[in-house]
Every structure is written in C-alpha cells, then in structure tokens.
C-alpha positions in Angstrom: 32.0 20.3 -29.3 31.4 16.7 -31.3 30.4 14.2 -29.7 30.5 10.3 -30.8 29.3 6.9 -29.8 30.7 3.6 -31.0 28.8 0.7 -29.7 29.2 -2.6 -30.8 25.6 -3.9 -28.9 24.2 -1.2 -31.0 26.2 -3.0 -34.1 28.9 -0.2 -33.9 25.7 2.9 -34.4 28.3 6.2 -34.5 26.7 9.5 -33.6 28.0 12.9 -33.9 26.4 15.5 -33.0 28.3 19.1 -32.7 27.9 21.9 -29.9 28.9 24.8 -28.6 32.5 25.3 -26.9 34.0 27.7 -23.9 35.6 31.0 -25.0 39.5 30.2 -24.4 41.8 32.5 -22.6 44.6 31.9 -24.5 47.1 34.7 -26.0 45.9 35.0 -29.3 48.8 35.2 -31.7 48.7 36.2 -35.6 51.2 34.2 -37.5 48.9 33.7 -40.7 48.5 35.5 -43.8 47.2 35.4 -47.3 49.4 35.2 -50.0 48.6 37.2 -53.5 51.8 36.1 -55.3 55.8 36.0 -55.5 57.9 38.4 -57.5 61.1 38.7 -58.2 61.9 42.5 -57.1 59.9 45.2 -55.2 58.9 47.0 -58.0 57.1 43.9 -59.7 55.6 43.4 -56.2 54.2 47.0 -56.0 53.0 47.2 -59.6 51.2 43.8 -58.9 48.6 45.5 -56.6 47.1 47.6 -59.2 44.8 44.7 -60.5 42.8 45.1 -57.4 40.5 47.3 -56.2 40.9 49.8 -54.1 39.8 47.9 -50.5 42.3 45.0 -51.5 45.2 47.6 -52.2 44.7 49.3 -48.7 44.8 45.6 -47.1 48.4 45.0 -49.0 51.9 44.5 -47.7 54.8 43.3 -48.4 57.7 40.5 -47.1 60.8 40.1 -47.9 61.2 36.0 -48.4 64.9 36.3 -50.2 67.6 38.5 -50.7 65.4 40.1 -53.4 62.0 38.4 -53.9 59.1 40.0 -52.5 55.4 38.4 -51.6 52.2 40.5 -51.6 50.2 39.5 -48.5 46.8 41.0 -46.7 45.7 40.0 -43.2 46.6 38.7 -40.2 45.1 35.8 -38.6 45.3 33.5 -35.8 45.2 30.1 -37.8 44.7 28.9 -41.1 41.2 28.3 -41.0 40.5 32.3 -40.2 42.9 32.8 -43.0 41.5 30.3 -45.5 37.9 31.4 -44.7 38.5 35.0 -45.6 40.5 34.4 -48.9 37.9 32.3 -50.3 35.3 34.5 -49.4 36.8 37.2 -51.7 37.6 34.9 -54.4 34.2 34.0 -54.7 33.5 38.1 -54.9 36.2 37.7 -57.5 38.0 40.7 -55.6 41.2 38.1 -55.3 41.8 35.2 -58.1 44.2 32.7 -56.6 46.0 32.7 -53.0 48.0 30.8 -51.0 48.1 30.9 -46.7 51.6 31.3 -45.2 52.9 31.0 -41.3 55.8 32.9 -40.6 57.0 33.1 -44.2 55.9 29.6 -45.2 53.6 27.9 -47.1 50.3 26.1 -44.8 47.8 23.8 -45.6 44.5 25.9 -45.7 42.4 24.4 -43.4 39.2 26.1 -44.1 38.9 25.0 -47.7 39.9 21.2 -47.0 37.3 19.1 -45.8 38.5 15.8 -44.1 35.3 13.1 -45.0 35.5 8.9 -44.0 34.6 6.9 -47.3 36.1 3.6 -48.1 39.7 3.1 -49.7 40.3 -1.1 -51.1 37.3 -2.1 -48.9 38.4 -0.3 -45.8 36.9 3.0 -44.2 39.7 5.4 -44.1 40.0 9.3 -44.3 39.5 11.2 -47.6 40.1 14.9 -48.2 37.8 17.3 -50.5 38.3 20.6 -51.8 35.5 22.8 -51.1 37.0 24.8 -54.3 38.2 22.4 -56.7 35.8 20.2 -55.3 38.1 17.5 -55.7 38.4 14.7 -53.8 41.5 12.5 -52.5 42.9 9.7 -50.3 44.1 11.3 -47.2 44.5 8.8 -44.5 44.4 5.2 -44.5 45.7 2.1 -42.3 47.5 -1.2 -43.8 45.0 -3.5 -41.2 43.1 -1.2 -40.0 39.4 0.7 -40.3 38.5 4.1 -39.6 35.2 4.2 -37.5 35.5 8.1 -36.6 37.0 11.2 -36.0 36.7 14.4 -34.0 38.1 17.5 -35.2 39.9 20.5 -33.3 38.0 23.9 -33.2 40.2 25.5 -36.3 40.5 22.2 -38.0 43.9 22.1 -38.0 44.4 18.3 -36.1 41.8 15.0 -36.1 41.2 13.0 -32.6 40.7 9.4 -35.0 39.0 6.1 -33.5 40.9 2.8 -35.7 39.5 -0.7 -34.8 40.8 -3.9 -36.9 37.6 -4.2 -38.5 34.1 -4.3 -38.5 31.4 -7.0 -37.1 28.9 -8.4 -35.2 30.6 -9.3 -32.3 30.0 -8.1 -28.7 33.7 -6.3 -28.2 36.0 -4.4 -30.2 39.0 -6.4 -30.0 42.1 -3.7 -30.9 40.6 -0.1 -30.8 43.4 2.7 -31.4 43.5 6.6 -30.8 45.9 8.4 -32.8 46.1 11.8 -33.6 47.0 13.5 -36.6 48.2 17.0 -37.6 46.9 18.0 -41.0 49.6 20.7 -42.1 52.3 18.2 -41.8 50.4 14.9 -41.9 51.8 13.7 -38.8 49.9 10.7 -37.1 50.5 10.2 -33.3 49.4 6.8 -31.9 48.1 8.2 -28.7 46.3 4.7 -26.7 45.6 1.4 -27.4 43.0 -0.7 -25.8 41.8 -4.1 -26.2 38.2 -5.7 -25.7 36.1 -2.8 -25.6 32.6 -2.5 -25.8 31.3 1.0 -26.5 33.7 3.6 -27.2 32.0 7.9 -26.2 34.1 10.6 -27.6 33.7 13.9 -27.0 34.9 17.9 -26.8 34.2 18.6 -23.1 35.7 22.3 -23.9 37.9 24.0 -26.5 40.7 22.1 -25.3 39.8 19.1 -24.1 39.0 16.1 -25.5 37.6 13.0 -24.2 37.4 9.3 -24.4 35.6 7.4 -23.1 35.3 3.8 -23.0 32.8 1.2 -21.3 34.5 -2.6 -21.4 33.5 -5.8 -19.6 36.4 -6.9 -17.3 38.4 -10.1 -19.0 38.8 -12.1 -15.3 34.7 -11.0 -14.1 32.3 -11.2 -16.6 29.7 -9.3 -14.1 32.6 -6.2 -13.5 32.1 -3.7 -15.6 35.1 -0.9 -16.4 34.6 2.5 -17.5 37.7 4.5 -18.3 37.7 8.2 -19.3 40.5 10.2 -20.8 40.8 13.7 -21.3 43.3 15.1 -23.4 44.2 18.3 -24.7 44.4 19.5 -28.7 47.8 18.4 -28.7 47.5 15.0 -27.7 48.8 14.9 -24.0 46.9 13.2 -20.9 45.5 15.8 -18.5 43.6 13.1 -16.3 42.1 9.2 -16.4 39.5 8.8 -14.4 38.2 5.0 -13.5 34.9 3.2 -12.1 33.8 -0.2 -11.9 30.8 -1.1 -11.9 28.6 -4.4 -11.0 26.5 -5.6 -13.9 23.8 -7.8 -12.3 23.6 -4.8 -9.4 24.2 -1.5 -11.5 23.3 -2.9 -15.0 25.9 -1.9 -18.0 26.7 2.0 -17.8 24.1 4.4 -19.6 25.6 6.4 -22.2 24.3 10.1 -22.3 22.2 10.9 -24.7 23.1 13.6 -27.1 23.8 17.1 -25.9 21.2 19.6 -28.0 23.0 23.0 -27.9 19.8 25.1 -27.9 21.2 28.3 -27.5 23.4 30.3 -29.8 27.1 30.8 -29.2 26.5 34.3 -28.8 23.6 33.9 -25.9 21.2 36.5 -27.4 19.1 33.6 -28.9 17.5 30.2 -28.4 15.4 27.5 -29.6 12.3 26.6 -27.7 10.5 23.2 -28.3 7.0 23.3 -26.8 5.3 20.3 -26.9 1.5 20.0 -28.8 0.6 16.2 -28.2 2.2 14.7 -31.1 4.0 17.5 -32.4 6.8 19.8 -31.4 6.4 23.7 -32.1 9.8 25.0 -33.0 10.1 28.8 -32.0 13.4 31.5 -31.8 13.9 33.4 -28.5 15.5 36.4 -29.0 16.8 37.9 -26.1 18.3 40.9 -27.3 15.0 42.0 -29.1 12.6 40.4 -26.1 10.8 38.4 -29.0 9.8 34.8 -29.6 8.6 33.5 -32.9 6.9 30.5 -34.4 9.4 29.0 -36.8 8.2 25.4 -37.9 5.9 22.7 -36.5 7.3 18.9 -36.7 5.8 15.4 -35.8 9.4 14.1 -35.3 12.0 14.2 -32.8 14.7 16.7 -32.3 18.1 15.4 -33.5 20.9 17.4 -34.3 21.0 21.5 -33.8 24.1 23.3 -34.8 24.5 27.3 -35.1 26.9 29.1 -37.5 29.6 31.2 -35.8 28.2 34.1 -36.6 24.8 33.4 -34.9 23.1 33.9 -38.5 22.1 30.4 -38.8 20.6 27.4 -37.2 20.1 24.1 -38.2 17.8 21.9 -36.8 17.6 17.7 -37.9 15.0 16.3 -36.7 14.1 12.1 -37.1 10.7 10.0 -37.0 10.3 8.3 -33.3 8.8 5.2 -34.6 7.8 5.2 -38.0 10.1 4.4 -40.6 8.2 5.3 -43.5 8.6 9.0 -42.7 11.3 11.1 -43.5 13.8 12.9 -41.4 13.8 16.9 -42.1 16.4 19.5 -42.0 15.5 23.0 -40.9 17.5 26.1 -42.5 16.7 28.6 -40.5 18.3 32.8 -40.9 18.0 34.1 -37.6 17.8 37.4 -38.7 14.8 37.4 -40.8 13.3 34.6 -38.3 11.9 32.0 -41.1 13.0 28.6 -42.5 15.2 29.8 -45.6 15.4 26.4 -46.7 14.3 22.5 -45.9 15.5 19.5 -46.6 13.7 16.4 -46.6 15.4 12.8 -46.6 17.0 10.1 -45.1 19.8 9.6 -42.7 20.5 13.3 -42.1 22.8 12.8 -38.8 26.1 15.1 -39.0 26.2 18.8 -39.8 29.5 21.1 -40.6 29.5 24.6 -41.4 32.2 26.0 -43.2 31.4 29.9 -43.6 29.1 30.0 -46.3 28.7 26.2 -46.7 26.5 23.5 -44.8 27.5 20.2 -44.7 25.1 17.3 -43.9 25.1 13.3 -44.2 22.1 12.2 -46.7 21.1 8.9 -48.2 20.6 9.1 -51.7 19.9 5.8 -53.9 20.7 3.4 -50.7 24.4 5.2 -50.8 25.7 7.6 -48.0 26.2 10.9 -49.2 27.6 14.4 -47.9 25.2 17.2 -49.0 27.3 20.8 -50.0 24.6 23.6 -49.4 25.6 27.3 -50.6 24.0 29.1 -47.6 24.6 32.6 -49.6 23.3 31.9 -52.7 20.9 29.8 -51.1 21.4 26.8 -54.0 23.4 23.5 -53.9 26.3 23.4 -54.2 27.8 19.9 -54.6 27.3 16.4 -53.9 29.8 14.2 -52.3 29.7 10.5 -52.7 32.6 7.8 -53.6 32.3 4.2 -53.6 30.7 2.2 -50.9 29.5 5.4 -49.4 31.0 8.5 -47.1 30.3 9.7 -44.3 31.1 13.6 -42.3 33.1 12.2 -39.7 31.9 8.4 -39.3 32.3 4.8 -40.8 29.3 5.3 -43.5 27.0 2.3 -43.4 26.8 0.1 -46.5 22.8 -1.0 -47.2 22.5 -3.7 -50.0 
C-alpha cells in the first residue's frame, strides 16, 4: 500500500512510503502468456522448440493466431506483471532470448519490466517510462499546463492513481489539483476529480482495492472552518464512498495528518522487525516466528523511515534518516531474511521511496545535488544502473531541484 503527502505548509514535502496489502478474494483468471515467437505453419512452430532446453520444451504450447500461423507460448498468468516477471527472469538465465506477453491472443504492455518514474519534461514534472532491460528511458506522460506532483500505482502495475496541480510554489493552497487515472496497456487517462483551493493533499492504498484521497482545505466563505474530504475509489477509478468533516481551526487546530504507516511485519506473518530502543540508538532485530528465533541485525543512531519486504519474504529493506543532524547521512539496510545479516548497505542522502521489482531494488538517492533512482541487482548482489535525467527524477514524486 503507498501512501503520499502533499502539503503546501510543508512547501509541497511528498512522502511515499509502501506497505503491505489484504489478500483479495477475487476469481483469479489466467489470460496471460509469454510469447517465444510467430511462425508461419506448425511444423516451423514445433521445430522452433528445439533451441531450448529441456524444462522450456515441457512448458511449450501452441496457438493458433490465423488460419495457419502458429505462436509458441509457456505459462499462464494472471496479469502481465506475473508474466513479465517470469520471462525476464529466464532471459537473464539465458534459458529464453527474446519474448513478448500476450492476453487472449494479443500483444500487452509488460508491466513488470516498465518502470513508470516522475522527472521533468520542458521544465515541467511529468511521467517518464524506463526499461529495466534496455534500460532505456522515455517520455510517458505529460500535461500541456500542468505538473505532475505524484502517483500511486495498482498492485500489478498495470494502472497509476496521478495527483496534477498547475504548478509549483510557495503559496499556502493549491489552487487546481486534478486526479486522473491512467491505464498503462492502452495509455488511457481518466480525469477522475477536480478540486480547487486545497491545502494538503494524503493519498493512500487502504487495501488491494481501494484507493484513497484525501484532502484537508480551508473553507473559501470561513477562514476558521476547516474541510476534510476523503475519497475512496477502487483500481478502476469508480467512487465507493466520500466521507466529509469540518472542523474549527481556533478550537480543533488544522487536521493532523498520520504519520507514516511502518509495515513491520512480513507479508507472509512468519517474521518481523523489532526496534528496541538503547538511549540514543535503535537495535534492529528479525523475529522469526516460524523458527521461534530473534536476531540482532544492525544498530542505528537514526530514525526509522521507510521498511518495505519483497514478495517473497526474502528481503527487507529498512531507510532509516538523522532526527536532527543534518550532517549525517541517511542509511539503507539490505537485509536476506534467510541468512538473517545485512547483505548490503547503503549510505547517502535523500533515500525516501523503495520499489522492488523481483530481483531489482529501487530507491531515490541524491547524487551530486541531483535526484536520482538507484537500480540494485539483489541476485548478483552489484548495481545495476543509475537513473537520472535533467532537473532530477524521482520514484513516484515531483523530485526536488537544489541549486
């Protein structure tokens, strides 16, 4: 679940922060597939799977897409993230070498190996796409008179909750804030609420499938009422509920918003990170339920941040920021919860959102007073790329600009 803040008394500070969502009872429905090729006939279909080893050939199938052409495909998957996650693994193994995902018979966007990122197109924030294989990157959203402050996306990638204000400043509301929604296979963009004079915006996953906004404003007629409207909306863009209150500034004060959400335990259950407090310092330890073991992982000085778990509970990663001092640095933990040590840490500047794609951490980093997106190879535990662009990028926020 991702969570984000927009405030403009904080001079428009965006958090994001990820946690853990529900399990969904929803019929689970296999419409995806890798594709190894197109051929012309059958028989150049069939002799086409010789080239692969033996656990590839006992995968393969084949579909009929024409009154004689024939496609070679392995799997079946519930979305194109599943799909795209497990045809990239084995190209890396070099067991595949090139691959498309289908749906029913048709080409997809694979939604695993594209990486939506904000960064800055002709001065303005907007949405940029990068190929976690070509490691290419390219425009793919961006609004005429308009700025991108965030985005939130869907469990399987496949659609982005986006935040659009008409631009940037100091002032004390957000004059025009948008919420659109876009579908990535088809590029669709739904313009899903307008709202004017707004002064913090909270987004947030409350489940799998429900999204929510919510936004804190100071009445236009009553300076001392204060409004605070929340919408929840499922992944397909539609209202479930709004829910209203009003509040009375000199009485109540101006809303708090909630502070970030640390998920500490993993999405399995079985394990858990424990902070015990030493005076000024925080002992990180694992709980492993399943074993009826804790161990000492790390000690820090700083404050706990950001914790996010890979999906297969083999992972966490812990961010952790200075209270007070701004000389220090902020510190990300990689830590393999199966061998129960730090496999890897990071220390920096401005490390604030995480991603995981399979094998691949992503993380926001300062480098030379420009906003950065770190690629970490968790595998061959090595770095893997370095995103940056002009002006700066971000994970899933405006990226600041420091002169």
């Amino acid at each position: 679940m991702q969570k984000i803040i927009l405030s403009v008394f904080a001079l428009f500070g965006l958090i994001l922060f990820s946690c853990n969502q529900e399990k969904s009872g929803k019929k689970i429905n296999l419409h995806y597939a890798i594709s190894l090729g197109t051929f012309k006939n059958y028989n150049q279909a069939s002799e086409y799977r010789f080239q692969f080893s033996n656990e590839i050939r006992a995968k393969i199938r084949y579909e009929l897409i024409s009154s004689k052409k024939y496609r070679v495909l392995i799997g079946n998957y519930e979305s194109s993230y599943d799909a795209g996650e497990d045809a990239f693994k084995l190209y890396l193994e070099k067991k595949i070498n090139k691959y498309e995902i289908v749906k029913d018979g048709q080409n997809v966007l694979d939604e695993f190996i594209n990486v939506p990122f904000v960064s800055f197109y002709l001065g303005k924030s907007s949405i940029f796409n990068y190929n976690l294989n070509t490691k290419v990157k390219e425009l793919l959203l961006n609004f005429e008179n308009r700025e991108v402050a965030s985005f939130s996306l869907t469990k399987k990638s496949d659609k982005l909750f986006i935040i659009s204000i008409e631009k940037f400043n100091n002032e004390k509301q957000i004059k025009n804030v948008y919420l659109h929604l876009l579908t990535r296979n088809n590029e669709e963009l739904k313009n899903l609420l307008n709202l004017k004079n707004i002064n913090t915006i909270y987004t947030y996953w409350d489940n799998l499938d429900t999204f929510k906004t919510n936004f804190i404003k100071i009445d236009d007629k009553s300076p001392r009422k204060i409004l605070q409207i929340i919408y929840a909306w499922d992944s397909d863009g539609n209202v479930k509920y709004i829910k209203q209150k009003e509040y009375d500034l000199l009485m109540e004060g101006f809303p708090a918003i909630n502070k970030k959400r640390i998920e500490y335990f993993s999405p399995n259950n079985k394990l858990q990170i424990k902070i015990k407090t030493d005076g000024n310092y925080k002992n990180i330890y694992l709980q492993d339920y399943e074993n009826k073991s804790e161990t000492f992982i790390a000690v820090t000085s700083n404050t706990i941040y950001n914790l996010k778990w890979s999906n297969d509970n083999k992972f966490v990663f812990i961010i952790t920021k200075p209270e007070t001092n701004e000389s220090k640095n902020d510190e990300l933990f990689v830590i393999n919860t199966t061998n129960k040590t730090i496999m890897k840490k990071f220390i920096g500047t401005e490390f604030n959102n995480l991603l995981v794609r399979g094998n691949f951490l992503f993380f926001d980093e300062l480098k030379n007073k420009i906003n950065c997106i770190h690629v970490f190879n968790l595998k061959e535990q090595a770095d893997y790329d370095l995103i940056n662009s002009y002006g700066g990028c971000n994970l899933f926020n405006y990226p600041k600009v420091l002169k």
